[in-house]
C-alpha positions in Angstrom: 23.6 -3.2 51.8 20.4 -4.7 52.8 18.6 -1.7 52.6 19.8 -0.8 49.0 19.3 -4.4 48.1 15.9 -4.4 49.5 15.2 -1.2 47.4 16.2 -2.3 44.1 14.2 -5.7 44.4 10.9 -3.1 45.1 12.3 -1.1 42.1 12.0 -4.1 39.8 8.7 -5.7 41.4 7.1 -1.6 40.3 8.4 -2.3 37.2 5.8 -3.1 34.2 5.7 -7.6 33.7 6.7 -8.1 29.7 5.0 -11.9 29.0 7.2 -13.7 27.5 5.1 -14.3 24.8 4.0 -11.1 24.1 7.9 -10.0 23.6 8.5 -13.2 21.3 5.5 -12.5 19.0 6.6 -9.0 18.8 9.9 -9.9 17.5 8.1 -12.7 15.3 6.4 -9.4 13.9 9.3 -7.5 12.9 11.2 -10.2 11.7 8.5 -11.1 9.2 8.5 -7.5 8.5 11.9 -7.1 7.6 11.5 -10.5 5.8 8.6 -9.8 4.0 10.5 -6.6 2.7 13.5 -8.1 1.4 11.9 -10.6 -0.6 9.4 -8.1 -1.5 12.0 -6.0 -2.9 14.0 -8.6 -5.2 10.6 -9.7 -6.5 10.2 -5.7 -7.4 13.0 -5.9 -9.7 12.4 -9.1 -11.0 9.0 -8.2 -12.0 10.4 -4.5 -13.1 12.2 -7.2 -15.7 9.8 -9.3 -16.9 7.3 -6.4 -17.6 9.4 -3.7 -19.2 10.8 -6.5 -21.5 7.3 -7.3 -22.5 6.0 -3.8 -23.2 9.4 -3.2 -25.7 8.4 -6.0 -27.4 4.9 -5.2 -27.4 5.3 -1.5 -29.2 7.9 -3.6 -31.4 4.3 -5.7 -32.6 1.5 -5.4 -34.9 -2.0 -4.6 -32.8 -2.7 -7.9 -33.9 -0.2 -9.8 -32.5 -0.1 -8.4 -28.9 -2.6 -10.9 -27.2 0.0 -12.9 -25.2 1.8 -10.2 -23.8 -1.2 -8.4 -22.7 -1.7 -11.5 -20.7 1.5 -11.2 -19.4 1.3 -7.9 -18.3 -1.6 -7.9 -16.8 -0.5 -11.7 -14.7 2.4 -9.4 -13.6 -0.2 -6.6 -12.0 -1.9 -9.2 -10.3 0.5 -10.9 -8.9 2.7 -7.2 -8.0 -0.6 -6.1 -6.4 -0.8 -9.0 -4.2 3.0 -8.6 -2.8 2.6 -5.2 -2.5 -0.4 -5.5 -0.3 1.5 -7.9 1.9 4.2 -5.5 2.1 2.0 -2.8 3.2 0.3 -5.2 5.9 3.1 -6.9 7.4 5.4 -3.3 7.9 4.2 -0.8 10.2 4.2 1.6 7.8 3.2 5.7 8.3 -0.2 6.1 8.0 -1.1 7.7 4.3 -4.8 8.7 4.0 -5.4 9.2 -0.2 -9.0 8.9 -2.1 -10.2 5.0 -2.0 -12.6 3.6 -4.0 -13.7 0.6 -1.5 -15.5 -1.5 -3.9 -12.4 -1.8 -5.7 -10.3 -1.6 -2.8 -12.4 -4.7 -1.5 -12.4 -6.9 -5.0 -8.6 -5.9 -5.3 -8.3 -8.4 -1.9 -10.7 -10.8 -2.9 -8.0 -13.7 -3.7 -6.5 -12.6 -0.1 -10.0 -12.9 2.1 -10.9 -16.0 -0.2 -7.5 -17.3 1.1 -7.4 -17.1 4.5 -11.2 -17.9 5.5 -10.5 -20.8 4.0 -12.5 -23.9 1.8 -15.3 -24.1 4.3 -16.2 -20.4 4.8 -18.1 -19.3 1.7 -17.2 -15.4 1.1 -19.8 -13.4 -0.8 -19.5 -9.7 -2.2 -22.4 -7.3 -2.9 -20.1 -4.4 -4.1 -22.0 -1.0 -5.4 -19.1 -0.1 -8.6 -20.5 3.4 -8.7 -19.7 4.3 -5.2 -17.6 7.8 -4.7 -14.4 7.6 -3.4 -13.6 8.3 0.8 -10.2 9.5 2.1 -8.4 6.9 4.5 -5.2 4.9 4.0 -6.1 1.9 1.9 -3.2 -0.3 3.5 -4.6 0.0 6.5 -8.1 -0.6 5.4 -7.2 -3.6 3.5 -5.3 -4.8 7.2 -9.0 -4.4 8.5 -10.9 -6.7 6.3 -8.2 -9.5 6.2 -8.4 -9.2 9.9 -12.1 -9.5 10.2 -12.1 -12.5 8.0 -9.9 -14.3 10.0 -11.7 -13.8 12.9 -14.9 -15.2 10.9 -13.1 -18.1 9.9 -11.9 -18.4 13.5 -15.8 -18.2 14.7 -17.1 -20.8 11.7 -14.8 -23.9 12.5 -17.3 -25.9 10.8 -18.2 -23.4 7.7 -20.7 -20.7 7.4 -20.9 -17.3 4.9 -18.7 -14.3 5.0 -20.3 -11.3 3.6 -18.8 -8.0 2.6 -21.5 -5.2 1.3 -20.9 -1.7 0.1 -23.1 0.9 -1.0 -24.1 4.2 -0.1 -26.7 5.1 2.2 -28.3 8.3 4.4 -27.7 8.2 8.3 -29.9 9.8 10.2 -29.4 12.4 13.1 -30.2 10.1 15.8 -27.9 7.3 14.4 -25.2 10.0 14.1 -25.7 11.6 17.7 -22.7 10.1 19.1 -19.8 10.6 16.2 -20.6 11.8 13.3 -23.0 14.3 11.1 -26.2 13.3 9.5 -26.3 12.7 5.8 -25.0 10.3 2.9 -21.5 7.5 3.8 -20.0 4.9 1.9 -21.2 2.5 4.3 -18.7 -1.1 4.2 -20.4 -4.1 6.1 -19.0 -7.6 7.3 -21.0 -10.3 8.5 -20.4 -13.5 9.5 -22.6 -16.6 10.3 -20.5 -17.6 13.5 -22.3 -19.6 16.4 -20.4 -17.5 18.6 -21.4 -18.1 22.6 -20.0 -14.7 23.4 -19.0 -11.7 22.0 -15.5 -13.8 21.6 -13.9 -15.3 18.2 -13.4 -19.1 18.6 -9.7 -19.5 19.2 -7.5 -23.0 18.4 -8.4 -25.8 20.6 -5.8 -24.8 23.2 -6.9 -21.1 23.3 -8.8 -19.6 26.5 -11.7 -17.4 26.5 -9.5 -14.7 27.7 -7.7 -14.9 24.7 -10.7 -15.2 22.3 -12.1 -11.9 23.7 -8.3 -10.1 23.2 -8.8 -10.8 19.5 -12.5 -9.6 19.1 -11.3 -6.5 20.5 -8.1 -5.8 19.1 -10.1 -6.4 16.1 -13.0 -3.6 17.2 -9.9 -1.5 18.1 -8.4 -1.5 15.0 -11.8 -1.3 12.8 -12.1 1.8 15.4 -9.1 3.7 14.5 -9.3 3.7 11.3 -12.7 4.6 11.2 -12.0 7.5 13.4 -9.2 8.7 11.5 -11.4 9.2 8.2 -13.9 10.7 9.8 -16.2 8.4 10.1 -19.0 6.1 12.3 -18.7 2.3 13.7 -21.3 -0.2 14.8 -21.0 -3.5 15.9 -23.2 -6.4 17.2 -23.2 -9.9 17.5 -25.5 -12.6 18.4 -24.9 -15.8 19.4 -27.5 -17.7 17.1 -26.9 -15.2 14.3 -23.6 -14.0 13.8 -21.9 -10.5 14.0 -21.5 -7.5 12.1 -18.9 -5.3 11.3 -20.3 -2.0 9.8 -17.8 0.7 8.6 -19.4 3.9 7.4 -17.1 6.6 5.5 -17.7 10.1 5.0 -18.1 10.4 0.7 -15.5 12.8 -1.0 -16.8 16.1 -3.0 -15.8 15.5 -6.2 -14.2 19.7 -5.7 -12.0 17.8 -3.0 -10.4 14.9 -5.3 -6.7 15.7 -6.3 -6.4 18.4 -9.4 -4.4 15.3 -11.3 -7.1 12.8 -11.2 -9.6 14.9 -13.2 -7.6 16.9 -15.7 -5.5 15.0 -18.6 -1.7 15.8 -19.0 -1.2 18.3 -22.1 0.9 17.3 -25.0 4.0 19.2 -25.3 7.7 18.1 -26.3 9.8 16.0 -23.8 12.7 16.7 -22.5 16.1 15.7 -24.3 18.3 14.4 -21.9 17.7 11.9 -19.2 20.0 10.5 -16.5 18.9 6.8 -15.1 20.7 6.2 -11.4 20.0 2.4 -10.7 22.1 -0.4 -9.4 19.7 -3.1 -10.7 20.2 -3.8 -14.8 17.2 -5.2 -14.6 15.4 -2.0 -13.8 17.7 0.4 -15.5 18.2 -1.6 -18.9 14.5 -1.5 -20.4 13.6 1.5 -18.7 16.8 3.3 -21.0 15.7 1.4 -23.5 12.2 2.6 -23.6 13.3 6.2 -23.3 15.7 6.1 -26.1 12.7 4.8 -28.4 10.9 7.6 -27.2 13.5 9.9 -28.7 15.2 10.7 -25.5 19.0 11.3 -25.0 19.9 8.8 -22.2 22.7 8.5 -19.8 23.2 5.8 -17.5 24.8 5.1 -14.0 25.2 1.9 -11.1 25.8 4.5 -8.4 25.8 8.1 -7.1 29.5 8.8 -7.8 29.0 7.2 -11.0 26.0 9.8 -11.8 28.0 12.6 -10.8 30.9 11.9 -13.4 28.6 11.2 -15.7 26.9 14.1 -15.7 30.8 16.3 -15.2 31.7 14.5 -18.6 28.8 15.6 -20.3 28.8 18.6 -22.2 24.7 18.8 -22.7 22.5 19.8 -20.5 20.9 17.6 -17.9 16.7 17.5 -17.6 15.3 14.5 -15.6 17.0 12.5 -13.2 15.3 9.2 -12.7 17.0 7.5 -9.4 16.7 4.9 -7.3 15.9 6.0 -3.5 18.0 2.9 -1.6 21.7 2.8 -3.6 24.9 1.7 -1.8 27.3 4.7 -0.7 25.0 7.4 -1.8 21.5 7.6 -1.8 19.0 9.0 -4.5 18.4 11.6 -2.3 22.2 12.5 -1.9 22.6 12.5 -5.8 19.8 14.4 -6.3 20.8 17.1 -3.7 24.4 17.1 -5.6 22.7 17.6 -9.5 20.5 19.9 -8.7 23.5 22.4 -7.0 24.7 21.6 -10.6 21.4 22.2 -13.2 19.2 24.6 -10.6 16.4 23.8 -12.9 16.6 19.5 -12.6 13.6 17.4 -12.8 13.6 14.5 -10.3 11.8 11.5 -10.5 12.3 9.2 -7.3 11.8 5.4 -8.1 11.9 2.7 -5.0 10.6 -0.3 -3.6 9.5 0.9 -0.5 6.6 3.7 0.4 7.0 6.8 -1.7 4.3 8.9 -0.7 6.8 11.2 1.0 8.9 11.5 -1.5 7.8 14.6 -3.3 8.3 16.6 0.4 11.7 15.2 0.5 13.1 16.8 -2.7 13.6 20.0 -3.8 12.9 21.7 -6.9 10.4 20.0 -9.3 9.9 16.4 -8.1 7.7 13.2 -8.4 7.7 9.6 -7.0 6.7 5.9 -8.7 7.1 2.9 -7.0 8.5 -0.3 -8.4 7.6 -2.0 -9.9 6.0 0.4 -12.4 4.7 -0.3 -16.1 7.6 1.8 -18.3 4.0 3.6 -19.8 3.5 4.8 -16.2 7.2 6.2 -16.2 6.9 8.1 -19.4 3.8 10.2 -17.9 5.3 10.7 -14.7 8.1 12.3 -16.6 5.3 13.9 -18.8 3.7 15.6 -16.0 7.3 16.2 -14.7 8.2 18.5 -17.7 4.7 20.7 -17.3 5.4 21.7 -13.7 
């Protein structure tokens, strides 16, 4: 017994030493995750309502008379942009690298930064518009920034200047030896004015230096891998009496390398007659039908899956889009469209969710598309536009 005793306590002394406080703020993490998703998702819907309303009463107005729901609509964009970057932040979603401009990418933020550096760090943007697009995942770029200006805020207790600069510029082959090929990059630079004494960000009063470093280089770490992923070349410095510098340079996109959709313009040809909206929220389904219906389209409507499916038994025309929800009780969007398409081989799907939907399309079979809620019901009619030319 002693031996076997003895053994196990050696086992468990070899075993890796989980701080307690690393496995709390972990679960802190996930739980405002999940949080930040559910609320995320009933603010979706809400906001689904409050703009498809407005654009059915727009097209039911004279030019003239469409100010104030302009201003509506575009309130709602802001403020959907906001949560949705949140959303993409606080998950630990799959990384999905798509064209970026970074200017906008970086202006699109600008409440965010503003927000948490705080009243006495004054942020300051020199943003080239005309910049071509790089490829990297946006969410995570946008992580990247809001983590760097918290660190300057952390290093400028007292106030200072935050500065984010982008604009293109040619690296040479010595500055490129190490990762990277000469030539022109969308370059992204962040400096701060922080009297650092180290290369450490100035923690709370009660944190250590040890703990000051751990966040300079998780930030580094993460500016690093994302960086790395697109391609691209890192430098950093920092001074004590000066400040430091973040400097992000991106490989530019060939304009022959930007998707086919984002320089050709949909063709004008007839819809489709019959559509089929799956969506357990009226709020989402109601207007969107609505919508539809003014556009001369034969709509059916279901709550749920098995609702969809007798639905479309009962019918006697043919079915041609499917718009459905991906997250339904019982049956998923998925599930129904699996089951529609067995019964019209030749089914349009359009996929419509919350959540990430860049993986949608791979999902499906048959001719399929993805928009994320919440979407303007404009936005819906192309998807099922470009849908119908496939």
């Amino acid at each position: 017994m002693p031996e076997v005793h003895n053994a196990s306590f050696r086992k468990a002394q070899d075993e890796p030493h989980v701080d307690l406080r690393t496995l709390l703020l972990a679960q802190k993490t996930e739980v405002i995750g999940e949080l930040t998703s559910a609320i995320a998702n009933q603010f979706n819907n809400a906001m689904m309502e409050i703009t498809g309303y407005a654009e059915l009463e727009m097209k039911k107005l004279p030019a003239n008379k469409r100010r104030s729901l302009e201003q509506v609509l575009n309130s709602a964009a802001r403020a959907t942009g906001l949560v949705q970057k949140l959303l993409g932040i606080s998950r630990n979603l799959p990384a999905s690298s798509e064209p970026v401009e970074i200017s906008s990418l970086i202006a699109g933020i600008g409440p965010l930064i503003e927000q948490v550096a705080g009243e006495k760090v004054s942020v300051v943007y020199d943003l080239d518009p005309a910049l071509p697009k790089i490829h990297c995942d946006p969410s995570q770029l946008e992580q990247v920034a809001l983590s760097l200006a918290i660190n300057a805020r952390n290093a400028m207790r007292d106030g200072g200047k935050l500065t984010f600069t982008a604009k293109l510029i040619d690296l040479n082959r010595n500055f490129t030896a190490e990762n990277g090929k000469p030539g022109p990059y969308v370059m992204l630079a962040v400096e701060d004015t922080g009297m650092r004494s180290s290369l450490s960000v100035s923690g709370s009063e009660n944190s250590s230096p040890v703990d000051q470093d751990t966040r300079m280089n998780l930030s580094i770490a993460a500016v690093k891998a994302v960086v790395k992923d697109a391609d691209g070349v890192f430098r950093f410095s920092s001074e004590p009496a000066k400040g430091s510098s973040f400097t992000l340079y991106f490989p530019p996109m060939q304009a022959d390398t930007l998707p086919v959709g984002a320089r050709t313009t949909p063709r004008n040809v007839p819809m489709a007659r019959t559509v089929l909206i799956v969506e357990d929220d009226d709020a989402v389904r109601m207007p969107t039908a609505e919508l539809l219906m003014m556009e001369g389209f034969k709509v059916l409507q279901a709550r749920t899956g098995e609702e969809a499916i007798h639905v479309v038994q009962q019918n006697r025309s043919s079915l041609d889009v499917l718009i459905t929800d991906v997250v339904m009780p019982k049956m998923s969007g998925h599930e129904v469209a699996e089951k529609l398409l067995e019964m019209n081989p030749g089914l349009r799907v359009l996929f419509i969710s919350g959540e990430d939907v860049g993986n949608v399309r791979e999902n499906g079979k048959g001719a399929c598309a993805a928009l994320r809620k919440p979407f303007r019901l404009d936005v819906l009619k192309d998807k099922i536009h470009d849908l119908l030319h496939e």
